[in-house]
C-alpha positions in Angstrom: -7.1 -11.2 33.1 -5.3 -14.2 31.9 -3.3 -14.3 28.6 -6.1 -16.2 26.8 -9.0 -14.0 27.2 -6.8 -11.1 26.2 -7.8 -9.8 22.4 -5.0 -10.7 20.3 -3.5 -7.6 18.2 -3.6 -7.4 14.4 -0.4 -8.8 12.8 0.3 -6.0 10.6 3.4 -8.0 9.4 1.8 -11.1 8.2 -0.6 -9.1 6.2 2.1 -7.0 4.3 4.1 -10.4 3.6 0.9 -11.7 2.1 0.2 -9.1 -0.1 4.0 -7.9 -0.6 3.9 -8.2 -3.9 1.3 -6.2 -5.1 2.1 -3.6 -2.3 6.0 -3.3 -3.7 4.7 -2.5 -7.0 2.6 0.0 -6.2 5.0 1.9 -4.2 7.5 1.6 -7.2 5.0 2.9 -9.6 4.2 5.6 -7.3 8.0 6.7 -6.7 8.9 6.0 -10.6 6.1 8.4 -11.9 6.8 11.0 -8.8 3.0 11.3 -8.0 3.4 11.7 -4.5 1.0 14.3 -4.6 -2.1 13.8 -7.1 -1.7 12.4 -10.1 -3.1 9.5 -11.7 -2.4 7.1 -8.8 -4.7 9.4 -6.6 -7.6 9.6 -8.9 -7.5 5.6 -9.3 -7.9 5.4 -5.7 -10.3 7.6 -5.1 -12.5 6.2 -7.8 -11.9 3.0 -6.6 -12.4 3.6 -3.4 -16.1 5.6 -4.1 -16.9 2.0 -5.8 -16.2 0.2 -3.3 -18.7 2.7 -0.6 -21.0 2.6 -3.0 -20.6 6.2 -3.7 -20.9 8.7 -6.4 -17.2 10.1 -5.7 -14.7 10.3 -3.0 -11.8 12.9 -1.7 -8.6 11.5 -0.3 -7.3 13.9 2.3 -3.4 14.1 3.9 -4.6 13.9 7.6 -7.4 13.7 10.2 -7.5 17.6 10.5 -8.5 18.1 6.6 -10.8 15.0 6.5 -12.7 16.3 9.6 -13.4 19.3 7.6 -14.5 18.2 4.7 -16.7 15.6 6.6 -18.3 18.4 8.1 -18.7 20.6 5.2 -21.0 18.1 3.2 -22.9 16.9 6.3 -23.7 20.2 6.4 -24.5 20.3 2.7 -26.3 17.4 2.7 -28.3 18.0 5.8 -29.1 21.7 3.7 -29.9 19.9 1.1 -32.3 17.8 2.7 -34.6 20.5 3.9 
């Protein structure tokens, strides 16, 4: 394999520089209001991010173990649900 048919990796850097600003402010909103954990900035997110699936709701989850689960729980329901 020669180095111009190799897949070129995402460059994580450029992207943060070109949305720095925005990202910065965030992050000090976040740390200023101490809402690590919950809190408004949580709910905005997850109701953005429901939007943007085209969803009726979404749950933000702290790792892969907990979103596993609850990916399972309401395939479950909604398989259930179905029948």
């Amino acid at each position: 394999m020669n180095a111009s048919s190799k897949i070129p990796m995402v460059d994580l850097r450029a992207q943060y520089d070109a949305h720095r600003a925005e990202f910065d402010a965030a992050l000090s909103g976040c740390l200023a209001a101490s809402s690590f954990i919950g809190g408004s900035d949580l709910k905005a997110f997850e109701e953005e991010f429901a939007a943007f699936c085209v969803a009726s709701s979404s749950a933000a989850a702290t790792a892969l173990t907990p979103s596993n689960s609850l990916c399972a729980r309401y395939s479950d329901w909604a398989t259930a649900a179905a029948k």
